[in-house]
PAMI-853281 format. One record per residue: residue in one letter; y, x, z of N, C-alpha, C in turn. Coordinates in pm, whole numbers, plus 50000, padded with zeros to 5 digits. Each point is the difference from the previous one (the first is absolute). Example, Ala and Ser with C-alpha at 12.3 -4.5 7.8 and 13.67 -1.06 7.14 Angstrom:
A494315131950780501194991150000501205009050000S501054996549928501195008250006501094992350073
# end
This chain:
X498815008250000501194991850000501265008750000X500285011850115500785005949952500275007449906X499125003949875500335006549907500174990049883X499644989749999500944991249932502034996250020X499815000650130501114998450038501175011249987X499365011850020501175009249931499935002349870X498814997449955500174996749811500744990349966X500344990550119501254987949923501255001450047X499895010350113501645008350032500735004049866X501204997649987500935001849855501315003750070X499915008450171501325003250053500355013149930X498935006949959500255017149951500394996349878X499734991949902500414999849877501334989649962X500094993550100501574994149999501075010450046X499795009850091500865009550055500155009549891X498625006449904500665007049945500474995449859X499744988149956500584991149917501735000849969X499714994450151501975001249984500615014750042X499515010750049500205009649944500295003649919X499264998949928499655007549795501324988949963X500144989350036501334994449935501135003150012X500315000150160501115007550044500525013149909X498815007950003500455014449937500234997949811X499544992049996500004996449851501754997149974X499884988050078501824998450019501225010050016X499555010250098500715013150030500095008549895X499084997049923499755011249881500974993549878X500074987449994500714989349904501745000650038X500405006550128500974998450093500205013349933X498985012850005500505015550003501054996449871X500535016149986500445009149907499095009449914X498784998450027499265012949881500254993549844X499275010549901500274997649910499124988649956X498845010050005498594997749905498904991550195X500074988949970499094988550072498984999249961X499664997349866498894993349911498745004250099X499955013650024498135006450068500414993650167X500825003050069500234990550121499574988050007X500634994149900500204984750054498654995149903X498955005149924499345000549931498724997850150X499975012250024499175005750121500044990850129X501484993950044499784989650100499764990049927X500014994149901499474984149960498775002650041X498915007049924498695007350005499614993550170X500615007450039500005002250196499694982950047X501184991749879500214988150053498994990749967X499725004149857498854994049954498305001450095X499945012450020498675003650095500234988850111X500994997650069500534995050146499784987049969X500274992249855499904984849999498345000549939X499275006449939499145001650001498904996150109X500215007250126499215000450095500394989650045X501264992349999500414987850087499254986649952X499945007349916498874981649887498625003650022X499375014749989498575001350057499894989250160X501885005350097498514997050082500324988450015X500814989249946500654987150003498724987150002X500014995850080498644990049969501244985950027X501164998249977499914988650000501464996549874X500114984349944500385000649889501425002849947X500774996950142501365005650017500615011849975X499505010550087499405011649961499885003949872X498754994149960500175004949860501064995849893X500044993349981501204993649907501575008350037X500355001050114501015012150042499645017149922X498705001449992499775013149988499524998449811X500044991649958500204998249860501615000049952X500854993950079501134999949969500465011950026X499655012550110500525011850036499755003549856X498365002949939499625008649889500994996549897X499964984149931501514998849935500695007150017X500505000850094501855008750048499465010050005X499345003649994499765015349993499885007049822X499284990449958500055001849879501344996049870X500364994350090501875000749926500585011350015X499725003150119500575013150033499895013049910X498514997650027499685014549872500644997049826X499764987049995500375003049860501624998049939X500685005750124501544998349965500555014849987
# end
């Protein structure tokens, strides 16, 4: 029972979720020149993070949120 239960824990991957966003933003905020491999590299980060959030999602709310993340995520890349 408990190893189900921390398989449906999603506190580590919401924390570093909004992490990887935050810094994404900071990076959108900087002054460098060249972003593209940065902000390339945290989508990636972001994508793995919503990834695991829909593995361990067993219920339908959940999922449908973490379909709409992949959307927005995928606008993202292709702008």
């Amino acid at each position: 029972m408990l190893f189900y239960l921390e398989k449906m824990d999603m506190s580590e991957e919401k924390q570093r979720l909004e992490q990887h966003c935050k810094y994404f933003l900071e990076q959108l905020d900087g002054k460098q020149e060249s972003l593209g491999r940065t902000l390339n590299f945290i989508s990636q980060e972001i994508g793995r993070e919503i990834n695991t959030l829909g593995a361990k999602a067993y219920d339908a709310d959940i999922q449908r949120i973490v379909v709409q993340m992949k959307d927005e995520l995928e606008k993202i890349k292709n702008r």
